[in-house]
N, C-alpha and C positions, 0 to 999 in steps of 0.2 A: 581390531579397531581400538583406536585409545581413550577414546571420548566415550562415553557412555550412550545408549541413544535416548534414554529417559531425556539426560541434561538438553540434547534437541528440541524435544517435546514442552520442558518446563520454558525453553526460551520462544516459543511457539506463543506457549499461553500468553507468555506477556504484553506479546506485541499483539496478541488476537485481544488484548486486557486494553491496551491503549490505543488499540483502532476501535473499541468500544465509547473511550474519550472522546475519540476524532465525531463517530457518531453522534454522542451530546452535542458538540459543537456543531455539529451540522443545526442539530434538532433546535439547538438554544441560540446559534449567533445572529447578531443584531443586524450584520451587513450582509450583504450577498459576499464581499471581496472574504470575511469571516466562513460563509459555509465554501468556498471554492477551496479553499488555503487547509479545511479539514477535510473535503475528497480528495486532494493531492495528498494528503499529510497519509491520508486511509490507505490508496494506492502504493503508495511509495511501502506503508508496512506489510500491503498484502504481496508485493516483490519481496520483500524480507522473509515472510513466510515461506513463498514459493521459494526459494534458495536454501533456506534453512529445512526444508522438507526435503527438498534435494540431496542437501549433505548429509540427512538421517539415513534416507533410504538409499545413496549411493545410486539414485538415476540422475542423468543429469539433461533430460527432457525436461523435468523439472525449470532447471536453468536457462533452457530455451524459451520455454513458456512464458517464464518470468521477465526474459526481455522484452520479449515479443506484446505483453500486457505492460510493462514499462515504456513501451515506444507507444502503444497507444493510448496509455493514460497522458503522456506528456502533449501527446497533437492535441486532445483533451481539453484538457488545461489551457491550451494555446486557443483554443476558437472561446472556450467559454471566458477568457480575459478580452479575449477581440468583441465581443459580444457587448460585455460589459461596461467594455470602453465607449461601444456605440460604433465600432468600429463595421458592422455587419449592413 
């Protein structure tokens, strides 16, 4: 392997570091449209984990999983904007 697998793990932290941001914002934003925009923002880095844990460990279940939680955060996203619009 060429890459180290610590350098995986410290790119891990970071994004587990700024989906802890995304949390603030959930916790602090003023608008609903504000905490929607930081569970997507969360989702999208917990995909980035799942892949990056993939590539550490060399499974690539992983990467299945990862879509498979991306496909369903995205429908998601899509009822709770429908929702919001009034659309429901």
């Amino acid at each position: 392997m060429i890459v180290s697998p610590i350098l995986f793990f410290v790119v891990c932290a970071f994004l587990l570091l700024f989906a802890a941001f995304g949390m603030a914002r959930i916790a602090l934003g003023p608008t609903a449209a504000d905490r929607v925009v930081a569970l997507d923002t969360i989702n999208t880095l917990v995909v980035a984990v799942m892949i990056v844990l993939g590539a550490a460990y060399d499974q690539v279940v992983f990467v299945d999983v990862a879509i498979i939680y991306a496909l369903v955060s995205f429908v998601g996203t899509l009822y709770i904007a429908r929702y919001l619009e009034g659309g429901l």
